[in-house]
C-alpha positions in Angstrom: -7.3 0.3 -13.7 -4.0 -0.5 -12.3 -0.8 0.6 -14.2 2.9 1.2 -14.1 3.6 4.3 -15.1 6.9 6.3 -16.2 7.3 8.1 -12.6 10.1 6.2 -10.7 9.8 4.5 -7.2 11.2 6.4 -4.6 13.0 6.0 -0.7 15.2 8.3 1.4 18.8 8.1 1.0 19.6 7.3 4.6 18.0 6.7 7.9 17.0 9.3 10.2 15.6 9.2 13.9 13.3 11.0 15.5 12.6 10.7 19.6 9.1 11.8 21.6 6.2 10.4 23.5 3.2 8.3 22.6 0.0 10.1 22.5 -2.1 7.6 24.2 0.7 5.0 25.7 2.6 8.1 27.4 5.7 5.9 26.4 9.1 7.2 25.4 9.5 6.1 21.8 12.4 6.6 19.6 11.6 5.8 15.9 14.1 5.7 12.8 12.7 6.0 8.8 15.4 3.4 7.1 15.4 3.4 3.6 13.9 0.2 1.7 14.1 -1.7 -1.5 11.4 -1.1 -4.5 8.7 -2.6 -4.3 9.2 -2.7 -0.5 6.2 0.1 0.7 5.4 1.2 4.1 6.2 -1.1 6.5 6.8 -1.0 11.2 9.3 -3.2 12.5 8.9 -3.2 16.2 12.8 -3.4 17.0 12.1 -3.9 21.2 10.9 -6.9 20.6 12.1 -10.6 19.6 12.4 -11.4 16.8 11.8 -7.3 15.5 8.3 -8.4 13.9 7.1 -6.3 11.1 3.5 -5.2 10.4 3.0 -4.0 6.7 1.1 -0.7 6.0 -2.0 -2.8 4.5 -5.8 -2.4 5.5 -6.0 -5.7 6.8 -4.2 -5.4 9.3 -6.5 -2.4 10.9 -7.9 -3.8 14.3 -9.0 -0.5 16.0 -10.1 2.9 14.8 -10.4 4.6 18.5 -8.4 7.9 18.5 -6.3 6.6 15.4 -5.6 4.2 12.9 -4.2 1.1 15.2 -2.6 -2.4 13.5 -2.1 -5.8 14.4 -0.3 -8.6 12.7 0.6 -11.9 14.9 -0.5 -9.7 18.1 2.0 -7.6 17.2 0.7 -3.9 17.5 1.3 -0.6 16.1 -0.8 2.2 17.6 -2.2 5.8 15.5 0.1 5.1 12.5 -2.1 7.5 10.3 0.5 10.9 10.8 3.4 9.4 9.7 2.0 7.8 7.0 0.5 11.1 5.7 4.2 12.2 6.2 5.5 9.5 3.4 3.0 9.9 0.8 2.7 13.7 1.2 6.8 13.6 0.2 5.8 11.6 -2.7 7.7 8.8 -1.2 7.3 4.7 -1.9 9.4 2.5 -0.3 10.4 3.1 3.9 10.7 0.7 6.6 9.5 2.4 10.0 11.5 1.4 13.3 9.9 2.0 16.4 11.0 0.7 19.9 7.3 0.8 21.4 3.8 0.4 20.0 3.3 3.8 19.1 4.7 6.8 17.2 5.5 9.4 19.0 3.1 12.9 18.4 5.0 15.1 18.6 3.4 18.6 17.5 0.1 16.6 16.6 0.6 17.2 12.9 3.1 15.3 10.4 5.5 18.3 10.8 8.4 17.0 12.1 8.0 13.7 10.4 8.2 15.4 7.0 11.3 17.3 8.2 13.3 14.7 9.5 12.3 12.5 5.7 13.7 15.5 3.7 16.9 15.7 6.0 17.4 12.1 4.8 16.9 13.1 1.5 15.0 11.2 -1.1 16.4 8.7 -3.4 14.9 8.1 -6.9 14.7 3.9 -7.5 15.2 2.2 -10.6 11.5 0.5 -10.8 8.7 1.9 -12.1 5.8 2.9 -10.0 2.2 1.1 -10.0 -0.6 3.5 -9.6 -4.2 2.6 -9.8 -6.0 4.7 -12.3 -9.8 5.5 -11.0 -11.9 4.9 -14.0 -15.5 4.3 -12.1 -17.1 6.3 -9.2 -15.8 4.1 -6.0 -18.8 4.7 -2.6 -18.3 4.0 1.1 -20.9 5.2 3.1 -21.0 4.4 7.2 -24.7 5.0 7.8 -24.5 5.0 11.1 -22.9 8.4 11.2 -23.5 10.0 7.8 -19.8 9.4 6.7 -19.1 9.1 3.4 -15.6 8.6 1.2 -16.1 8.6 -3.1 -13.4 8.9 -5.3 -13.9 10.2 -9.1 -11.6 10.1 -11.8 -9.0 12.9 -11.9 -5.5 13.2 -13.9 -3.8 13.6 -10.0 -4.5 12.6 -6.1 -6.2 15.1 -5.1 -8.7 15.1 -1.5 -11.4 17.4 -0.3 -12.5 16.9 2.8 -15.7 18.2 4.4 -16.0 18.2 8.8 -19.4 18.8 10.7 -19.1 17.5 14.5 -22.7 19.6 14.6 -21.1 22.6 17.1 -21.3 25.9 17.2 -17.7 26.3 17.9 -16.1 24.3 15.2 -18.5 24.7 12.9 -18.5 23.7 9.4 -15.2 23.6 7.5 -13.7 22.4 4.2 -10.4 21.9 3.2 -8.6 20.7 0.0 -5.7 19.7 -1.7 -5.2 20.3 -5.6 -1.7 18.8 -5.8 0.0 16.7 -3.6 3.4 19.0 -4.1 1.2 21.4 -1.9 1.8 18.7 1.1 4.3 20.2 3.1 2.8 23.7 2.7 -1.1 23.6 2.9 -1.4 20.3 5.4 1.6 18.8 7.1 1.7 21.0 10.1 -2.3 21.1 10.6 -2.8 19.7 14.4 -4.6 17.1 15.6 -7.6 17.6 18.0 -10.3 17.0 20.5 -13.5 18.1 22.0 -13.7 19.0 26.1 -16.0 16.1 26.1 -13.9 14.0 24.7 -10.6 15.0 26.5 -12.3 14.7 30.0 -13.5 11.1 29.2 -10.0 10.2 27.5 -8.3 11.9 30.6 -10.4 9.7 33.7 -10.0 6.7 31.7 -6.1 7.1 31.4 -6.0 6.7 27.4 -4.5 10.3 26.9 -0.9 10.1 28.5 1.4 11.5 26.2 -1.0 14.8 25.0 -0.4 18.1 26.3 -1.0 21.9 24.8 1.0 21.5 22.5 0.4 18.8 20.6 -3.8 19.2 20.4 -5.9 21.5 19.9 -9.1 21.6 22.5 -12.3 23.0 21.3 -14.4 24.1 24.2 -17.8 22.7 23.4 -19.3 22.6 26.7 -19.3 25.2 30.2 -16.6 24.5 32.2 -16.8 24.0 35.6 -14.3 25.5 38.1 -13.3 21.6 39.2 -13.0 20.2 35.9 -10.7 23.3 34.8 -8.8 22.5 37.8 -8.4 18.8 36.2 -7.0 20.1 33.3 -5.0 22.7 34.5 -3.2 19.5 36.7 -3.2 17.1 33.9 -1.5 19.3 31.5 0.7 20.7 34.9 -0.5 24.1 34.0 -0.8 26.7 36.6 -3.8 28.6 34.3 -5.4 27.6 31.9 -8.3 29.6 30.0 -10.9 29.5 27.2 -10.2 31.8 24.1 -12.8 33.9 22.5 -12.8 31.2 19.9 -13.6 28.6 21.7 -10.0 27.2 22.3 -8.2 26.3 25.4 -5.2 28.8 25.4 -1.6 28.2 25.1 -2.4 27.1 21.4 -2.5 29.6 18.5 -4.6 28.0 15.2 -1.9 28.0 12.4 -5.5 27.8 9.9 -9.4 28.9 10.4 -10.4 25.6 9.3 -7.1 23.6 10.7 -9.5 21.0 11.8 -10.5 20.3 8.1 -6.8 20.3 7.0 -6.3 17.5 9.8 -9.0 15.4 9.1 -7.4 15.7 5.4 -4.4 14.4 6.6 -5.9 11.7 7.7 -7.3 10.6 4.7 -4.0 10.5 3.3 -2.6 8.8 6.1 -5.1 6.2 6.2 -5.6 5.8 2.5 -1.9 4.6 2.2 -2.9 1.5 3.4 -4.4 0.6 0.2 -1.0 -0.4 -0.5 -0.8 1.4 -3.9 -0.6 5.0 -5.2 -4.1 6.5 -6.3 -4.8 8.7 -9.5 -7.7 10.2 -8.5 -10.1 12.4 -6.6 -11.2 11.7 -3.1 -14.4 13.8 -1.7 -14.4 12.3 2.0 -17.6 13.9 3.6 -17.0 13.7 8.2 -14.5 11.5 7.1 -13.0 9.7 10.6 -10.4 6.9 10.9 -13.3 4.2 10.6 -14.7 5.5 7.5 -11.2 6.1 6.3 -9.6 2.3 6.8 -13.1 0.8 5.4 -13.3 2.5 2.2 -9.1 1.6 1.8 -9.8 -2.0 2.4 -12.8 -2.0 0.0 -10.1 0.2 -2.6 -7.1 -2.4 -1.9 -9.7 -5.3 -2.8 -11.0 -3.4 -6.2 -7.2 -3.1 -6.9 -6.3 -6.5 -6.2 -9.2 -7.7 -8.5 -8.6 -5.5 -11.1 -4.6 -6.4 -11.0 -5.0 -10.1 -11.1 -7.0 -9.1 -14.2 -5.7 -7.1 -15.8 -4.0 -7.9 -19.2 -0.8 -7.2 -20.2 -0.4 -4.2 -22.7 1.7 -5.6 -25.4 2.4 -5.7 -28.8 1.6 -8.8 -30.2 2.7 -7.9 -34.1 6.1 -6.5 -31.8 9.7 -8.3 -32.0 10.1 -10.7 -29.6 12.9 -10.0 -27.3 13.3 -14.0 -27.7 12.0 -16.0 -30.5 11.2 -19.6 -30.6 15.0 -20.3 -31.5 16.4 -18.3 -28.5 13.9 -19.5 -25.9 14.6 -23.3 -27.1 18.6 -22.0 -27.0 17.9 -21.4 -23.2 14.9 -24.0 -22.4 15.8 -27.9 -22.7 12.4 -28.6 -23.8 11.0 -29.5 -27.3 8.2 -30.1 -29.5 5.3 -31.6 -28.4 6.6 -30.1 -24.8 7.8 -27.0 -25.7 4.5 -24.7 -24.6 6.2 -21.2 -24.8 6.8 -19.6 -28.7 7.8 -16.0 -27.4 9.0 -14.1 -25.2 8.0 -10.2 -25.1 9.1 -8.6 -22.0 11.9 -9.5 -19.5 12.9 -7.6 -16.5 15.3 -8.7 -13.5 11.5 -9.2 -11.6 8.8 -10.0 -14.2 8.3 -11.8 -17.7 5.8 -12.1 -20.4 5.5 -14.7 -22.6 3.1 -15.9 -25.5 1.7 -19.3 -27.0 -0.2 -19.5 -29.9 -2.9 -22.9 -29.3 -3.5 -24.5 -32.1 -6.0 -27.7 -33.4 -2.7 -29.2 -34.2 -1.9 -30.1 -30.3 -1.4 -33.5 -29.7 -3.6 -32.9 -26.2 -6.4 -32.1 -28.5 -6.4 -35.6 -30.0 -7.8 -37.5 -26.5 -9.3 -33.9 -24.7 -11.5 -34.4 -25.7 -12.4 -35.6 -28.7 -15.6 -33.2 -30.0 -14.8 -30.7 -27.7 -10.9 -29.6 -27.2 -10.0 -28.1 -24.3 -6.0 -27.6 -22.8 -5.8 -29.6 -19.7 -5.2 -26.7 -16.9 -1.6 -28.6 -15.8 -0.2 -27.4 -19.5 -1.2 -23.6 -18.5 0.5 -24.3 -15.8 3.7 -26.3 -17.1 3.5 -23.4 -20.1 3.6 -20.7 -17.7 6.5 -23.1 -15.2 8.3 -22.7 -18.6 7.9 -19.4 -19.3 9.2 -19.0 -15.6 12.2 -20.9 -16.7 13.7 -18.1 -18.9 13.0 -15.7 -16.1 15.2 -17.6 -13.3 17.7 -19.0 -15.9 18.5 -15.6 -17.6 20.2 -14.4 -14.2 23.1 -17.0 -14.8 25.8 -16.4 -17.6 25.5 -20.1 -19.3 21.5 -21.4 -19.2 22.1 -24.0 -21.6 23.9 -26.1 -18.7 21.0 -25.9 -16.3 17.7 -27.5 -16.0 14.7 -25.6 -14.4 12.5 -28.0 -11.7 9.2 -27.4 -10.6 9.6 -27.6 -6.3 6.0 -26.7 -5.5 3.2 -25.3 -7.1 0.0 -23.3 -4.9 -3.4 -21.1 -4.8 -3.7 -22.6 -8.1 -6.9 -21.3 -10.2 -8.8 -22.0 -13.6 -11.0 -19.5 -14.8 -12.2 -19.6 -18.4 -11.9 -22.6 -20.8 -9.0 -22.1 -23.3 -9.3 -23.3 -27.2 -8.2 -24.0 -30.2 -7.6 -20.4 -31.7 -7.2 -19.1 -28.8 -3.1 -16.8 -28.0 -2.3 -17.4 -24.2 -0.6 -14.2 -22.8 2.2 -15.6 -19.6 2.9 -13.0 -17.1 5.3 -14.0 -14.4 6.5 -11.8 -11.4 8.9 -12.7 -8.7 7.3 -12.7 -5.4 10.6 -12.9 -3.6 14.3 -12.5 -4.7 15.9 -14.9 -6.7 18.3 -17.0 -4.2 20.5 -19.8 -4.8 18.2 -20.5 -7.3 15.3 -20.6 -6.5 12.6 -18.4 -7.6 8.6 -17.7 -6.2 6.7 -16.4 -9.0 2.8 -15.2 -9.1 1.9 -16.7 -12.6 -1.0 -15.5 -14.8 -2.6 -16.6 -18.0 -4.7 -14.6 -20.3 -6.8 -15.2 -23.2 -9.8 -12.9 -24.9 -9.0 -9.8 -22.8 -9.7 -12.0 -19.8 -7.8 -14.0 -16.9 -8.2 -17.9 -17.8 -5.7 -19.5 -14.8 -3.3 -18.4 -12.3 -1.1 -20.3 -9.5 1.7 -19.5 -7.6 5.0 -21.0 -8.7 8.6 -22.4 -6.8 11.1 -23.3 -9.6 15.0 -24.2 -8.7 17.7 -24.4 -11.4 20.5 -27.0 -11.8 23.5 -27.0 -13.2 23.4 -30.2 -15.3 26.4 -32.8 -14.1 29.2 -32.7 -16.0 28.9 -29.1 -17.4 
């Protein structure tokens, strides 16, 4: 169930920068966290380039899982955005617009460290909206079956995340890790380093898709005998003079900050990752050899549940409430009248959202000719009812909205879903899908009916000021 709840959106209070290298471009990269509007999220803007695209946070836009969580929107790319990601959500932050000037945050330490240092040096800034969360109700699956990984989440009054790693080696082992409270962030999981197998750092290394890593920002497990060339290799690639295995099993230089560091990483991760869902989550995640694949598949099977469940879900409301407008005040604002005048109430209005109600009754004068036997409202009054309800939201952001008239410019994704009757109390919710300017106003409208969605379109109103006035 998705809800807004009392707990206030949240962004920095100013920007800070970071510089470093690319993991796997080896590029110079300096990026900057600047603080964003509600209702904004996690968004890259790639400021090198023309135009300074931005790629949005969002699942959708996941292209690649090799050695991170990669994006692309308009062939515009953002490479292993999972750390800093992990960073925001771990600070309990909402709204942040990422400015890089290459493809590819820089690593840093390997962890999300020095990301979550440089957010509380900005500071954090409470907002004025209210934050959406999605409220797990059911048991949500993904299972890749092709290696065993599985991602569930369970109800659970927090966010919490256990994770569970087994890579099937003797030197890494089995490990858990979890986190009861995401307060606990910054303590328990932030500075837990990314890392890699021998293996997988030799192939990485002869293929030239490793350029940025050194000691210091992963840590090797040692999962194979090393031969006295390939040390040599390594030894020149990370412009060591000696390099050795530890009794643990880990190339040296590199101290583990946690037995099971690996498990707190992979946690990370998950939190990183999961952010792309686009919406806070209330819930439990169990993510079993959970890996960036597994990861971005169960968030864009999450984000789709969400979207569902948000297009319909009903407004909570009062119905027996006071109005905030009655029939007298809307028609005070609204140049309509009866037989045209499809709106009786209005129960909520905010500067971005409104809710309005109609009661349909037999005594319509649609009903008379559809049809006759068997009345049914024509879909085009849901939609000129809910333009109308629309009306009250764009014309009560100027001081005089008796001297302006509300037109329809254009009207899309429009959708009928159920049948609506005599009997029958239409529920309007309206919310702005752009700022109001000079007028104009984009609205996502939805009618309800019997606990259920019954049409929805997307709406462009303008308001003018009648001539004369």
């Amino acid at each position: 169930m998705v809800e807004r709840i009392s707990t206030k959106q949240r962004t920095i209070k100013e920007k800070v920068t970071l510089q470093g290298v690319g993991l796997h471009t080896g590029e110079n990269v300096t990026m900057s966290f600047v603080p964003a509007q509600e209702n904004h999220g996690f968004a890259f803007k790639r400021v090198d380039l023309e135009g300074e695209p931005v790629i949005e946070a969002d699942a959708n836009y996941v292209v690649n899982t090799q050695r991170g969580t990669n994006l692309e929107k308009n062939g515009v790319k953002i490479q292993t955005s999972e750390h800093v990601l992990a960073a925001l959500v771990g600070l309990d932050i909402d709204n942040v617009l990422i400015e890089l000037d290459a493809p590819e945050p820089p690593i840093m330490d390997g962890s999300a460290k020095f990301f979550v240092e440089a957010l509380e040096k900005a500071g954090v800034a409470e907002q004025e909206q209210e934050r959406e969360e999605y409220m797990v109700k059911d048991v949500v699956s993904y299972r890749d079956e092709a290696t065993g990984s599985e991602i569930t989440v369970i109800p659970s009054d927090q966010y919490q995340i256990t994770t569970m790693v087994d890579f099937g080696t003797k030197v890494l082992g089995t490990q858990n890790a979890n986190l009861e409270n995401l307060s606990d962030f910054k303590t328990e999981i932030a500075d837990a380093r990314t890392f890699s197998f021998l293996h997988e750092l030799e192939m990485l290394l002869e293929n030239g898709l490793i350029k940025g890593g050194d000691l210091n920002n992963a840590i090797v497990y040692v999962d194979k005998e090393i031969s006295d060339s390939t040390m040599k290799k390594l030894e020149k690639a990370f412009k060591k003079e000696k390099l050795s295995v530890k009794p643990n099993g880990i190339l040296d230089n590199l101290t583990l900050h946690y037995p099971n560091e690996a498990a707190r990483h992979k946690l990370l991760d998950v939190i990183g990752d999961l952010a792309l869902t686009g919406t806070r989550i209330r819930g439990k995640v169990i993510a079993n050899k959970p890996g960036h694949y597994v990861n971005t598949q169960f968030a864009k099977k999450l984000q789709k549940i969400i979207k569902q469940e948000r297009r319909n879900s009903v407004p909570d409301i009062d119905l027996h409430a006071p109005p905030v407008k009655d029939i007298n005040q809307i028609m005070e604002m609204l140049p309509h009248r009866p037989p045209f005048l499809l709106v009786d109430k209005i129960m909520e209005l905010s500067e971005e959202h409104v809710i309005g109600v109609k009661n349909v009754t037999m005594n319509e004068p649609f009903f008379v000719g559809h049809f006759p036997g068997a009345p049914v409202m024509p879909g085009v009054l849901q939609i000129e009812a809910m333009a109308q309800t629309g009306g009250i939201l764009v014309l009560s952001t100027v001081p005089d909205p008796e001297n302006y008239l509300t037109y329809l410019l254009k009207i899309d994704n429009v959708r009928y879903k159920q049948q609506v009757v005599p009997g029958d109390t239409l529920i309007f919710k309206l919310n702005l899908l752009s700022p109001i300017r000079r007028g104009i106003c984009q609205m996502q409208a939805r009618a309800y009916a019997n606990g259920r969605l019954v049409s929805e379109a997307e709406i462009m109103a303008q308001i003018t000021k009648v001539k004369g006035n």
